[in-house]
VEXMARKE-500375 format. One line per field, with one value per atom (N, C-alpha, C): residue number from 1; residue in one letter; atom name; x, y, z. Coordinates in Angstrom, 1 decimal. Layout:
% VEXMARKE-500375
i (NUM; ...)
aa (A; ...)
at (CA; ...)
u (X; ...)
v (Y; ...)
w (Z; ...)
***
This chain:
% VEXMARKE-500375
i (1; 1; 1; 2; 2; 2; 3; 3; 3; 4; 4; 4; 5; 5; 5; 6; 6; 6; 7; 7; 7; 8; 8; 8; 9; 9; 9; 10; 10; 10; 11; 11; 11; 12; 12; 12; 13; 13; 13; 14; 14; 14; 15; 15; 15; 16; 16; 16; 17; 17; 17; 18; 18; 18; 19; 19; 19; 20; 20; 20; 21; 21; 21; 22; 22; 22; 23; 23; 23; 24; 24; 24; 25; 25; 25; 26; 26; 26; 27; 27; 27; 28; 28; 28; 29; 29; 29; 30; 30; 30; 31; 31; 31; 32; 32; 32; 33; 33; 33; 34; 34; 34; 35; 35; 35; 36; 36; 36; 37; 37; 37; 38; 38; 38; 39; 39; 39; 40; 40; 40; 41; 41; 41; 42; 42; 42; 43; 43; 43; 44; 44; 44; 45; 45; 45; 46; 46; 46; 47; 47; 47; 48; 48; 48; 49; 49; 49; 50; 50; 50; 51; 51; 51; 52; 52; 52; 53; 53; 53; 54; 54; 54; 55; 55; 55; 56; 56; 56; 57; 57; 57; 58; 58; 58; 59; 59; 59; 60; 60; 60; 61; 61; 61; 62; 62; 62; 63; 63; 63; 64; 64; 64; 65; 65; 65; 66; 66; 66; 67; 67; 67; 68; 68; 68; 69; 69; 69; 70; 70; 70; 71; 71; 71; 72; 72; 72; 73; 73; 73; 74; 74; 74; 75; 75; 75; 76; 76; 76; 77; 77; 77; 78; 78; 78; 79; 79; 79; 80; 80; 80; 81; 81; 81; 82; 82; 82)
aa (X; X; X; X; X; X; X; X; X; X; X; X; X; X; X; X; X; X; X; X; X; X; X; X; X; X; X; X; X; X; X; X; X; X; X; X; X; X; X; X; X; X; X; X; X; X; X; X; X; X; X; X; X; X; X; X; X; X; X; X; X; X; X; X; X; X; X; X; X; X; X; X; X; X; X; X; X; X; X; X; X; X; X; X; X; X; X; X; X; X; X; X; X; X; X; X; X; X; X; X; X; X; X; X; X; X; X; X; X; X; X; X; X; X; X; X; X; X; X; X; X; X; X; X; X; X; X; X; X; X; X; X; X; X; X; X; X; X; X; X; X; X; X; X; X; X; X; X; X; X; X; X; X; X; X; X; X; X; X; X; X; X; X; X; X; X; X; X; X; X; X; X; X; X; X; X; X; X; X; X; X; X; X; X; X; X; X; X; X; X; X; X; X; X; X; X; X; X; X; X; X; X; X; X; X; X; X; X; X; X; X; X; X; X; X; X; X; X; X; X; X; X; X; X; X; X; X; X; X; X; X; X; X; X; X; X; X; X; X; X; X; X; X; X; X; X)
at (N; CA; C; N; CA; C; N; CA; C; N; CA; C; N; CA; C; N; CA; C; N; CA; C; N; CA; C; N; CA; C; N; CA; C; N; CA; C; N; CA; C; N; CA; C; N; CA; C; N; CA; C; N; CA; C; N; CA; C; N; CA; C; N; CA; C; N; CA; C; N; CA; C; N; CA; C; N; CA; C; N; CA; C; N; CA; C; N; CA; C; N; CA; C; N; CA; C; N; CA; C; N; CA; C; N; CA; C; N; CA; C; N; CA; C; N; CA; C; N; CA; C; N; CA; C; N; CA; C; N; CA; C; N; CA; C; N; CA; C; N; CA; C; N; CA; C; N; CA; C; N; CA; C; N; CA; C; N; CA; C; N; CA; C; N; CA; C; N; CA; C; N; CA; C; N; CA; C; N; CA; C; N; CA; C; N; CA; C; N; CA; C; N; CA; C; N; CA; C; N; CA; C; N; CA; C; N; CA; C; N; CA; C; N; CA; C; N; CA; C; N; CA; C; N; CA; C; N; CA; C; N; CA; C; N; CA; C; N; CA; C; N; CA; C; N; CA; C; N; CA; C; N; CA; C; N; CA; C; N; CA; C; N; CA; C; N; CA; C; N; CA; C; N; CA; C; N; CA; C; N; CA; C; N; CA; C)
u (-29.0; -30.2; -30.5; -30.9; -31.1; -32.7; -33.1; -33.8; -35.0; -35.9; -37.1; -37.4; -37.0; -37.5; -39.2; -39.9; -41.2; -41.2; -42.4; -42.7; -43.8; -43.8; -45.1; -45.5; -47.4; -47.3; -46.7; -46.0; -45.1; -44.2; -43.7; -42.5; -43.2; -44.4; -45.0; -45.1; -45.1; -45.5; -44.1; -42.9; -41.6; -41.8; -40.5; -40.9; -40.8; -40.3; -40.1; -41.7; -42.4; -43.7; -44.2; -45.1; -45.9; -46.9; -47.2; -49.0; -49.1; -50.3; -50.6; -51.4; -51.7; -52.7; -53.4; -54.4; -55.4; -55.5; -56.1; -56.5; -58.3; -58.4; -59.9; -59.9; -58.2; -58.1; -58.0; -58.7; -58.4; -56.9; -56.4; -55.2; -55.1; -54.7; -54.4; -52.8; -53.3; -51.9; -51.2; -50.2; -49.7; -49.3; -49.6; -48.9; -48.4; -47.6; -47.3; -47.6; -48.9; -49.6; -51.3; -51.1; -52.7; -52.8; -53.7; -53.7; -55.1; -54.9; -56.0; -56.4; -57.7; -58.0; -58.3; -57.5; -57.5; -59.0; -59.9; -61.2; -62.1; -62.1; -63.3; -62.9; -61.5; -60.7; -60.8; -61.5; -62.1; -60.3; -60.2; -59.3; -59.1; -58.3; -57.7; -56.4; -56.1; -55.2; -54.5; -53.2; -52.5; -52.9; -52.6; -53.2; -54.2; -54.9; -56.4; -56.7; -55.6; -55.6; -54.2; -53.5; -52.5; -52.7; -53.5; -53.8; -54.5; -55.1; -55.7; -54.9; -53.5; -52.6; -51.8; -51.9; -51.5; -49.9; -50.0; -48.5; -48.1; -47.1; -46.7; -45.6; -45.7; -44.8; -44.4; -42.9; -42.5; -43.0; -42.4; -42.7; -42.4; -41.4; -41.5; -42.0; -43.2; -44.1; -43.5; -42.5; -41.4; -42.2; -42.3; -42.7; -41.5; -41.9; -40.8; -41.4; -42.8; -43.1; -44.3; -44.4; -45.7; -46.1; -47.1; -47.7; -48.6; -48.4; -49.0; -50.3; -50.6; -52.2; -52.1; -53.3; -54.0; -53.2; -53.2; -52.9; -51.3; -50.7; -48.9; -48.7; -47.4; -46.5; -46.3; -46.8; -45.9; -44.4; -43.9; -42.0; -41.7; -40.7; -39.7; -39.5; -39.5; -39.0; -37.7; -36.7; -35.4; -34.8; -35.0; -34.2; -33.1; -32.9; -31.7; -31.2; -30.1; -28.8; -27.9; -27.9; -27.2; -25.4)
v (-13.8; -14.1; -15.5; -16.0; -17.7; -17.7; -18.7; -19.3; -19.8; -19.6; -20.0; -21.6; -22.1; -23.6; -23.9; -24.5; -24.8; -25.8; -25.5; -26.6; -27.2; -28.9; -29.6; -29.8; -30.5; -30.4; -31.4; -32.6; -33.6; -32.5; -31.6; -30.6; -29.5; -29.2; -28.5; -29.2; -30.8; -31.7; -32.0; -31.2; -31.9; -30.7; -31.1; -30.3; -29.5; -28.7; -27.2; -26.3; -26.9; -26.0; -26.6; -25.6; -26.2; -25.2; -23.9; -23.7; -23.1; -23.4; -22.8; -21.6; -20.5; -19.8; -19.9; -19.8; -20.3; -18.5; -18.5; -17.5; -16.7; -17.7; -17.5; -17.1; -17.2; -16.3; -17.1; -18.6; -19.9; -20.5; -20.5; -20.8; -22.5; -22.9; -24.6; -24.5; -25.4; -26.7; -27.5; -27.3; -28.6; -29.8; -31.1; -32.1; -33.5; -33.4; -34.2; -33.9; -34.9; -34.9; -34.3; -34.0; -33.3; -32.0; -30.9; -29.8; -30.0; -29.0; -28.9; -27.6; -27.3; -25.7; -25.3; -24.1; -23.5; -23.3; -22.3; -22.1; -23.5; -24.4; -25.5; -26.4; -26.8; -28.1; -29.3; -28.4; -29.7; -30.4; -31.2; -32.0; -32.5; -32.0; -32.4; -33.1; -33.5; -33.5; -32.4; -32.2; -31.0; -31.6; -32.7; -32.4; -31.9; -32.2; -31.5; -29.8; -29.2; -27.9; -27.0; -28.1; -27.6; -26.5; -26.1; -25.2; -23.9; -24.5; -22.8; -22.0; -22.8; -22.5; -20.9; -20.1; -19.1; -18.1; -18.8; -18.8; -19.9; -20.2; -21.7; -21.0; -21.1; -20.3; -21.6; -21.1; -22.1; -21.8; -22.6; -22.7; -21.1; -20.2; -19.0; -18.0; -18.8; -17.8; -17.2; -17.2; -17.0; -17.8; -16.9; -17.3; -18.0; -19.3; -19.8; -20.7; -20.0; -20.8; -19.5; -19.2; -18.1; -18.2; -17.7; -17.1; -16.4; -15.0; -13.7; -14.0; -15.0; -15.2; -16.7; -17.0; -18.4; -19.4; -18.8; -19.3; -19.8; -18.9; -19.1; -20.6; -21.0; -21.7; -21.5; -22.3; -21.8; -22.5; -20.8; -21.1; -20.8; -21.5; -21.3; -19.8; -19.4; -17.7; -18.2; -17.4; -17.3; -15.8; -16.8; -15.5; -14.8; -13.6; -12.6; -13.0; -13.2; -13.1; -11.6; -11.3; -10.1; -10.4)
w (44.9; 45.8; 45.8; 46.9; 47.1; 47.0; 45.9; 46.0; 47.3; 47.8; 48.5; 48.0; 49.4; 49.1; 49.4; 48.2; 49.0; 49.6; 50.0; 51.4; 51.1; 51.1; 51.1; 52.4; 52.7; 53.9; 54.4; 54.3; 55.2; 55.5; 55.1; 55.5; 57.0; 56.8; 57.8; 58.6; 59.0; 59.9; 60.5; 60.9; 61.0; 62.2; 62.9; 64.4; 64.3; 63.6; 63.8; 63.9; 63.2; 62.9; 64.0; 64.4; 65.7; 65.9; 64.8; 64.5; 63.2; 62.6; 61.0; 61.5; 60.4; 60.3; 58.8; 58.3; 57.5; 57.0; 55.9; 54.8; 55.5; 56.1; 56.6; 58.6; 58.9; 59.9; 61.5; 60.8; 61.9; 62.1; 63.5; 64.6; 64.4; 63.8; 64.3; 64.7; 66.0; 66.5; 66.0; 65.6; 64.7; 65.3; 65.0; 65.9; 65.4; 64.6; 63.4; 62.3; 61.8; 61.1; 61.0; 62.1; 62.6; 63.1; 62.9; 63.0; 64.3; 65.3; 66.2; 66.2; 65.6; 65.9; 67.0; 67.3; 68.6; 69.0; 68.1; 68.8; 69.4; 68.5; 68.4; 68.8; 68.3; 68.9; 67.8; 66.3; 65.7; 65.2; 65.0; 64.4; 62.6; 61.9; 60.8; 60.6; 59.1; 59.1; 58.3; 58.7; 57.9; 56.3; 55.6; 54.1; 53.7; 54.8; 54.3; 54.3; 55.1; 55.2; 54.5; 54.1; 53.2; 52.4; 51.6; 50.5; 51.0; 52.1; 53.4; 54.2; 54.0; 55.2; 54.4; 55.4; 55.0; 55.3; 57.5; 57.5; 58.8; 58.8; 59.5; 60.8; 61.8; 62.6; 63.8; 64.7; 65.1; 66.4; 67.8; 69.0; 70.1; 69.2; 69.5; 68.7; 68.0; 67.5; 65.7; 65.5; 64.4; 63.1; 62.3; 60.7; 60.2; 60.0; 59.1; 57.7; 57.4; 56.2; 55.9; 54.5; 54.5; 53.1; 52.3; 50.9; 51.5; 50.3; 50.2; 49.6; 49.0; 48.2; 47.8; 47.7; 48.1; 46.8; 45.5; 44.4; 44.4; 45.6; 45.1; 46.3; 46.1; 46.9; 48.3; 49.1; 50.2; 50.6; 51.0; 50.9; 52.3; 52.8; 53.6; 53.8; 55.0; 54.9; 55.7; 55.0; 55.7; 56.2; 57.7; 58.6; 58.4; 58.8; 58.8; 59.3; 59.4; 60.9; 61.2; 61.8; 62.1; 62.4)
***
């Protein structure tokens, strides 16, 4: 079984990611370095929301970063291939 790579947030800011979800249920945009929340439009930067971030998905919607509880790592989820 392979190893789960974690992810810092410079790693969430690389193109592939392109929205977080938060522990508290808020949608941000990702855009580099900066997250935009969907409802308010307030503006962050992803370090600052690194540790709220609960799962990281790409442009088709696809989880490719998650933690199950606030305390653990967030890792890389790797896809199946069939």
């Amino acid at each position: 079984m392979e190893a789960q790579k974690r992810l810092a947030f410079y790693d969430i800011s690389d193109a592939r990611a392109k929205s977080a979800k938060t522990f508290d249920g808020k949608l941000y945009t990702l855009k580099g370095g900066v997250a935009v929340e969907k409802g308010t439009g307030d503006v962050k930067r992803v370090a600052d929301i690194y540790y709220e971030v609960r799962s990281v998905m790409d442009q088709a919607h696809t989880i490719v970063a998650k933690r199950r509880k606030k305390d653990e790592e967030l890792k890389e989820v790797l896809q199946k291939t069939c």
